[in-house]
C-alpha positions in Angstrom: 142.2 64.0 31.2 138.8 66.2 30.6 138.9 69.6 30.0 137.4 70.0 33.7 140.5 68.5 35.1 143.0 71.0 33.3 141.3 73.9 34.9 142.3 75.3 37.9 140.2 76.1 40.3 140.0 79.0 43.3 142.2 82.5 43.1 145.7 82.1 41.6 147.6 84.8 43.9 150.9 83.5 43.3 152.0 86.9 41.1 150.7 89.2 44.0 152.6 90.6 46.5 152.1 89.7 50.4 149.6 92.3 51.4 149.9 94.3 54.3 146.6 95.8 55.4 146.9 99.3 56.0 143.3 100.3 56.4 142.4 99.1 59.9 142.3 102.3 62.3 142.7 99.6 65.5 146.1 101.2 67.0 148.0 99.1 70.3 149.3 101.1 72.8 152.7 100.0 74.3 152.3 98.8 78.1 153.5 101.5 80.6 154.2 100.6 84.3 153.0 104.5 86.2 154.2 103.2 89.5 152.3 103.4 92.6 154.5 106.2 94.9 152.3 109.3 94.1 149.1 107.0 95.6 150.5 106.2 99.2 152.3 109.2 100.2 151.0 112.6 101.2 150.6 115.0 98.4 150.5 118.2 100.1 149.0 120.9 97.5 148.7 124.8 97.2 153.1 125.0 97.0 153.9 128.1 94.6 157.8 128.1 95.4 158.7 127.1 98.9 156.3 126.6 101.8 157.1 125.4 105.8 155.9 121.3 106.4 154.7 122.4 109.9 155.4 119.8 112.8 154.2 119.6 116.6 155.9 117.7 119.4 155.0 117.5 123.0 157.4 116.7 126.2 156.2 114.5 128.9 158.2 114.5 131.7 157.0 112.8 134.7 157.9 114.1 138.3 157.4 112.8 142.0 153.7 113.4 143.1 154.1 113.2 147.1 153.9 116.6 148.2 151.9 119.5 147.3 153.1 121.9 144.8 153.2 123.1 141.0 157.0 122.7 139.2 156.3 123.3 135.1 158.6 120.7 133.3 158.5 120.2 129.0 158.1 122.0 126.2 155.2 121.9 123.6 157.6 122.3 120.7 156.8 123.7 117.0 159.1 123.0 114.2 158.6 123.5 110.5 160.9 121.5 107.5 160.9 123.9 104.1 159.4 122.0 100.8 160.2 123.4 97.8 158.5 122.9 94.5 160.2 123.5 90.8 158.3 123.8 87.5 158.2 121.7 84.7 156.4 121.4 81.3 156.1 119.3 78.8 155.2 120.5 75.1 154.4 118.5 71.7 153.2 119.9 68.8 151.9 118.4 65.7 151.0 118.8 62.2 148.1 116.6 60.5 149.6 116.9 57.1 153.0 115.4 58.0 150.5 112.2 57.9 149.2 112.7 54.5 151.5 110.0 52.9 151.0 107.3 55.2 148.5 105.0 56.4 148.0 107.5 59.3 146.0 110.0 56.7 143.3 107.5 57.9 142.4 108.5 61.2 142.5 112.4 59.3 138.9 113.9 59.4 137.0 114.2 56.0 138.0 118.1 54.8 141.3 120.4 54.4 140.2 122.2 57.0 139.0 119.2 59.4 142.0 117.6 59.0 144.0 120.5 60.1 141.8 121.0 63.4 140.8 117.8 64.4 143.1 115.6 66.7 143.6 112.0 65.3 143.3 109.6 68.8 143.2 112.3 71.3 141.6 110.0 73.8 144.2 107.6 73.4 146.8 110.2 73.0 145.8 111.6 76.1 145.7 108.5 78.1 148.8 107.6 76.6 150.5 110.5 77.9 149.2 110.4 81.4 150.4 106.8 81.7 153.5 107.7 80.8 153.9 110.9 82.9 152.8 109.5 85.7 156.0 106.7 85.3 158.1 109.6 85.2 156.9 111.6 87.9 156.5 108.4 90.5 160.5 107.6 89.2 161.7 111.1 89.6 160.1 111.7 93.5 162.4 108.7 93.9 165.8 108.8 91.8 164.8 113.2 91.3 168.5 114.5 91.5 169.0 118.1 90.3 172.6 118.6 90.4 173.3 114.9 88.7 170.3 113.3 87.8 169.9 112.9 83.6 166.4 113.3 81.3 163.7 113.4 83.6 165.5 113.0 87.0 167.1 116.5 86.5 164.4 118.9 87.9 163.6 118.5 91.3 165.8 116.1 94.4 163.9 112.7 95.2 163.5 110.9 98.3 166.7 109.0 97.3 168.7 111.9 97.6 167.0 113.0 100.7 167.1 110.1 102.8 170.8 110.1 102.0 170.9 113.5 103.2 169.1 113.0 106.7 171.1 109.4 107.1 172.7 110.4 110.1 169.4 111.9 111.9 167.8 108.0 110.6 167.3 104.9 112.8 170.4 102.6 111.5 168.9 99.6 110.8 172.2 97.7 109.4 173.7 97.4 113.1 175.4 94.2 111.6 176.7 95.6 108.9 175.3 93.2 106.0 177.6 93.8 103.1 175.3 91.5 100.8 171.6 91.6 100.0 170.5 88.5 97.2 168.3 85.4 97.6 170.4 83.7 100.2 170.9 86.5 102.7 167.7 88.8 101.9 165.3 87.7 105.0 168.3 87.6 108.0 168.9 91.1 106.4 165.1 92.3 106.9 164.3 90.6 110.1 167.8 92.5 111.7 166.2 95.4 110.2 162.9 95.5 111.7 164.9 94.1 115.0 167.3 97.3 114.6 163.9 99.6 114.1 161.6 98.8 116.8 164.4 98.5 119.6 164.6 101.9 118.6 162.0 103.9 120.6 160.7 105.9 118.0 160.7 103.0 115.3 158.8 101.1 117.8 156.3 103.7 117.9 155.6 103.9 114.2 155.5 100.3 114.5 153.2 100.0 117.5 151.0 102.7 115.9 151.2 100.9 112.1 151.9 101.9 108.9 155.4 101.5 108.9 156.5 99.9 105.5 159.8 98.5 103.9 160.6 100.1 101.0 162.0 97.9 98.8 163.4 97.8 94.7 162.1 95.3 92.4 165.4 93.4 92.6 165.4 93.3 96.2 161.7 92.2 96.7 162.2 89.2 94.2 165.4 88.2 96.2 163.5 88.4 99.3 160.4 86.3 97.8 163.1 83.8 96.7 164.8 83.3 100.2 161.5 83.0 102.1 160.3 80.6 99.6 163.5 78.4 99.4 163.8 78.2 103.3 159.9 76.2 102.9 158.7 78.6 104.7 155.1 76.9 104.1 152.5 79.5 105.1 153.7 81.9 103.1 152.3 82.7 99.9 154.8 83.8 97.2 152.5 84.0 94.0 150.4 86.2 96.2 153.0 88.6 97.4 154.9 88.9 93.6 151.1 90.0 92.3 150.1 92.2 95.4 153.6 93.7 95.6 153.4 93.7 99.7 153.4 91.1 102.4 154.0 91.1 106.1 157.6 89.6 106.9 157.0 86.8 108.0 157.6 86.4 112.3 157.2 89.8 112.5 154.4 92.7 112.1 156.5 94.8 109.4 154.7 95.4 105.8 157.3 94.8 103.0 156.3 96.7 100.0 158.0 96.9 96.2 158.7 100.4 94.7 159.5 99.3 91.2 160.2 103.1 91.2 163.4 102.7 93.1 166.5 102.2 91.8 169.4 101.8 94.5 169.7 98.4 95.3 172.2 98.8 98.4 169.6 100.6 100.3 166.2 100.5 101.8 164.0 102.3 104.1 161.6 101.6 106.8 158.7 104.6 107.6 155.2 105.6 107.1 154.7 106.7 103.1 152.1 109.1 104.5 155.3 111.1 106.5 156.6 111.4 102.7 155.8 114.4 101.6 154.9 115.5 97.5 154.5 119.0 97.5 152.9 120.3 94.5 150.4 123.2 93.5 147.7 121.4 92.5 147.6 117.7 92.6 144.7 117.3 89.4 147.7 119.4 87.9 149.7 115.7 87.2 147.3 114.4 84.6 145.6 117.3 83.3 146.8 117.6 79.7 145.9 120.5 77.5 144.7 120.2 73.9 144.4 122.9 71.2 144.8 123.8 68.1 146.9 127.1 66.8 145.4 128.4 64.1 148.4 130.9 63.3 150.9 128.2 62.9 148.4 125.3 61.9 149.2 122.6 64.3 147.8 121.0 67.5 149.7 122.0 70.6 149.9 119.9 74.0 150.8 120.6 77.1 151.3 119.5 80.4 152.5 121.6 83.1 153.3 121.0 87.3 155.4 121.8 90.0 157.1 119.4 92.3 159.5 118.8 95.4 159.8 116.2 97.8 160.1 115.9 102.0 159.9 114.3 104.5 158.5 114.8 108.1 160.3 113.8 111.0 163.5 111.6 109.8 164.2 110.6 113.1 160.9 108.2 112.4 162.5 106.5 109.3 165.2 103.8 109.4 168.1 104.0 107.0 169.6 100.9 105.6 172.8 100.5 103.5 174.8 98.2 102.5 178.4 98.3 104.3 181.8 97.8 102.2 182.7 94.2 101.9 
């Protein structure tokens, strides 16, 4: 064997430890779904504490037209629904130094003083953050429950709440009482729905005039996909409706939308999101997140601050759904 041959060739590394590289400043974000309520209702701005929803309704009553003669019959009729708004906050507060010691003293500036002032990833901190508040805030207009709501559900009543509160002024739109909504039973369930909505006179308005909407979970959308697709219902397009989250039931001229926000699977609602009120001071007030640094104390301060409440106009135009007791 030649001397060449007992050489060995290319970087031993076999003593070295696995390497993890610790330099790169490339940082992932974790996905955040922000919901979609806040975009299809009516955000109703300039609410300080508690303001009237006002509301206008006009009688028409017909009378017999043979003989000459003026008889007033009917009320124009004005009637107001109080929103109320609460304020919350949200504060963070950090200190560039507690990052000396790890690989996060990278994205530091160059400087004692720089790296006091200067926020590491505030453009992705503040994207970040609005992702995230907006999940919370499109959650909490739904599942929003003062008196027994937990983390971010305890500050202000959601829809949830307040449908359950006007049930008995709603269109019932379980006349059959369904005790069970999954893959097998989800579409009889709907179609009785819309069938229990428009024979209702108002529901058929809403319906007549569009823009009423079923307002569906996650869970109950899928199940509802599933059934229409098992029964080869062959015009209908399931891959479509999972990625555009709303279809039009089929045999009927109802939209079915998915509110991944929602969280009560026993219920569901039928109604124009634009007669769902968010009341709110100002509506930029949502994502605008505030940046500074305190010289005093020698950290960098964030803030987010809003007020919100929820209503609804006219329940009378909404249909209620729940499951009955089996």
């Amino acid at each position: 064997m030649t001397k060449r041959e007992l050489m060995k060739f290319g970087w031993d590394d076999s003593a070295l430890a696995d390497r993890t590289n610790d330099e790169t400043t490339d940082i992932l974000r974790k996905q955040v779904f922000t919901g979609s309520t806040l975009d299809l209702v009516n955000i109703q701005e300039g609410v300080k504490y508690k303001e009237l929803v006002k509301q206008f309704d006009v009688d028409v009553t017909w009378q017999d037209g043979s003989s000459c003669g003026f008889n007033a019959s009917g009320d124009a009729v004005l009637t107001d629904r109080e929103i109320q708004v609460y304020p919350v906050k949200l504060n963070l507060e950090f200190c560039n130094l507690d990052l000396l010691d790890t690989w996060g003293n990278l994205l530091l500036a160059q400087g004692s003083i720089n790296e006091l002032e200067d926020m590491p990833l505030e453009e992705i901190l503040i994207a970040h953050l609005n992702e995230k508040n907006s999940k919370a805030l499109n959650t909490a207009v739904w599942q929003g429950n003062i008196s027994a709501g937990t983390g971010n559900n305890a500050f202000f009543d959601g829809f949830e709440l307040l449908f359950n509160t006007e049930s008995a002024n709603m269109i019932d739109i379980n006349t059959n009482g369904a005790t069970v909504f999954d893959s097998t039973t989800a579409y009889d369930i709907m179609y009785d729905a819309y069938i229990d909505y428009q024979s209702d006179d108002t529901g058929l308005a809403v319906l007549e005039n569009s823009g009423a909407v079923a307002m569906l979970t996650r869970a109950q959308y899928g199940a509802l996909i599933k059934n229409i697709s098992d029964e080869n219902n062959f015009h209908f397009d399931a891959m479509r409706a999972q990625e555009d989250g709303s279809f039009t039931l089929p045999n009927t001229d109802l939209v079915v939308r998915r509110f991944g926000e929602r969280a009560d699977n026993t219920k569901f609602y039928i109604g124009r999101p634009e007669d769902m009120i968010v009341g709110t001071d100002l509506r930029s007030d949502f994502d605008n997140v505030a940046v500074w640094y305190d010289e005093t104390d020698e950290v960098i301060r964030v803030k987010i601050r809003f007020k919100a409440g929820v209503q609804v106009t006219f329940p009378s135009q909404f249909g209620y759904f729940e499951l009955a007791a089996s």
